[in-house]
N, C-alpha and C positions, 0 to 999 in steps of 0.2 A: 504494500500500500504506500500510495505517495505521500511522506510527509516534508517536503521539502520546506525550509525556511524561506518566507519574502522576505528582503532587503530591501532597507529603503534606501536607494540610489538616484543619484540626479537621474532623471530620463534624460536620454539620449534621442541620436537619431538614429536607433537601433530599432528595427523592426523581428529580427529575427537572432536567434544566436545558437550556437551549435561549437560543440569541442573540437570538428573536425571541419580545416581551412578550405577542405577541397568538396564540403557536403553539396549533393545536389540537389536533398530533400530538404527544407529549411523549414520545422513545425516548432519551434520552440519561441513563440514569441518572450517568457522569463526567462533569464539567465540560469536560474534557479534549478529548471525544468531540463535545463541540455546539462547542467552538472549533475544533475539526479539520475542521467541515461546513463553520459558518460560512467559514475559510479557504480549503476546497477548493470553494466556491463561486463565489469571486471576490472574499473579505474583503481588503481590503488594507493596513488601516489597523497598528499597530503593537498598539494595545486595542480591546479590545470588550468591549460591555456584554454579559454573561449574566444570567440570570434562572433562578432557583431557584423551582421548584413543589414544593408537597408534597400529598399526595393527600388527599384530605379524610378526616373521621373516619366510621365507619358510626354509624349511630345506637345508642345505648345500645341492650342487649336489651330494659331493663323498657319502653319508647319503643313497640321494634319488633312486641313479643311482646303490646302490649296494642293496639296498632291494628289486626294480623292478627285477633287474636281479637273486637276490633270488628266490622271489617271481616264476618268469616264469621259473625257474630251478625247483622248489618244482614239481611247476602244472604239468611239463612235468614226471617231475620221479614219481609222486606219482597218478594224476589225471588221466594219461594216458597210466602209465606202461609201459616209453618208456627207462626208466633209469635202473642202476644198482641196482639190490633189496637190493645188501649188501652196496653201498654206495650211498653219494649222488654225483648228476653230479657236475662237477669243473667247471667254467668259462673259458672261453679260452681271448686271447686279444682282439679278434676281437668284442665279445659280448661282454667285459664291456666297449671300446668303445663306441659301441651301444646303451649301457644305457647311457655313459654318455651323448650323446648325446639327448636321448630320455626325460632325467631326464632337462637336458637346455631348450629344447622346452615346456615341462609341464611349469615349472619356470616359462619364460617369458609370456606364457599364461593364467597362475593360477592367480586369482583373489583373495587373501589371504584377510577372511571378520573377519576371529576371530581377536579382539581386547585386548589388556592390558590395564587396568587404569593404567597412570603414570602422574598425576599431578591433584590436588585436589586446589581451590582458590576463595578467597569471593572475588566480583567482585561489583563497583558501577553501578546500573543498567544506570543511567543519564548517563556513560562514553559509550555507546554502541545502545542507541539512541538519535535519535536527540530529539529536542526541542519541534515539531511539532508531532512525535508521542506521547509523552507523554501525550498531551495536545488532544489526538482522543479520541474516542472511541472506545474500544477493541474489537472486532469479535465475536459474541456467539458462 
């Protein structure tokens, strides 16, 4: 059973954190919770290094909102021969509007999973659990 100790620590810009630099799977948003893995894995040592990820940024909408509208400008002139063969089609207001709105609704519903390491720290394994686990036995 998890009884790990919360710490009260300045927050950070740490959204995720994990014992291992090279983790792909990133579910630990307390520090607490990746020294209590690390531990119930067979950590034995007294510290352990943690690593703090934080999730990368989306791209600005004016970014996102004019490359969708690229993008669906390209398909129509090129994929479907609907555009001018000597140039390409212009945006009007009304469509980049459109994107930018379109590009706000991605945003707010995009799940952004790629992460950045931005903080590296030896940690006292004792300061992250209690007393009573230390003194269990670990899970095979």
């Amino acid at each position: 059973m998890l009884h790990f100790v919360k710490v009260n620590y300045m927050k950070s810009e740490v959204d995720c954190w994990s014992t291992n630099d090279a983790d792909e799977h990133l579910t630990h948003e307390d520090i607490g919770e990746a020294v209590y893995e690390w531990w119930d894995q067979g950590g034995e040592e007294d510290e352990v290094t943690v690593y703090g990820y934080k999730r990368r940024e989306f791209p600005p909408e004016e970014d996102t909102s004019r490359y969708v509208l690229d993008l669906v400008l390209e398909w129509l002139d090129e994929n479907h021969e609907l555009g001018n063969p000597d140039a390409a089609s212009e945006p009007t207001k009304r469509m980049e509007e459109a994107a930018r709105v379109f590009a706000r609704e991605i945003a707010d519903e995009y799940h952004v999973w790629a992460c950045e390491l931005v903080e590296t720290k030896r940690v006292k394994v004792a300061d992250y659990l209690s007393s009573e686990d230390l003194s269990q036995d670990k899970v095979d």
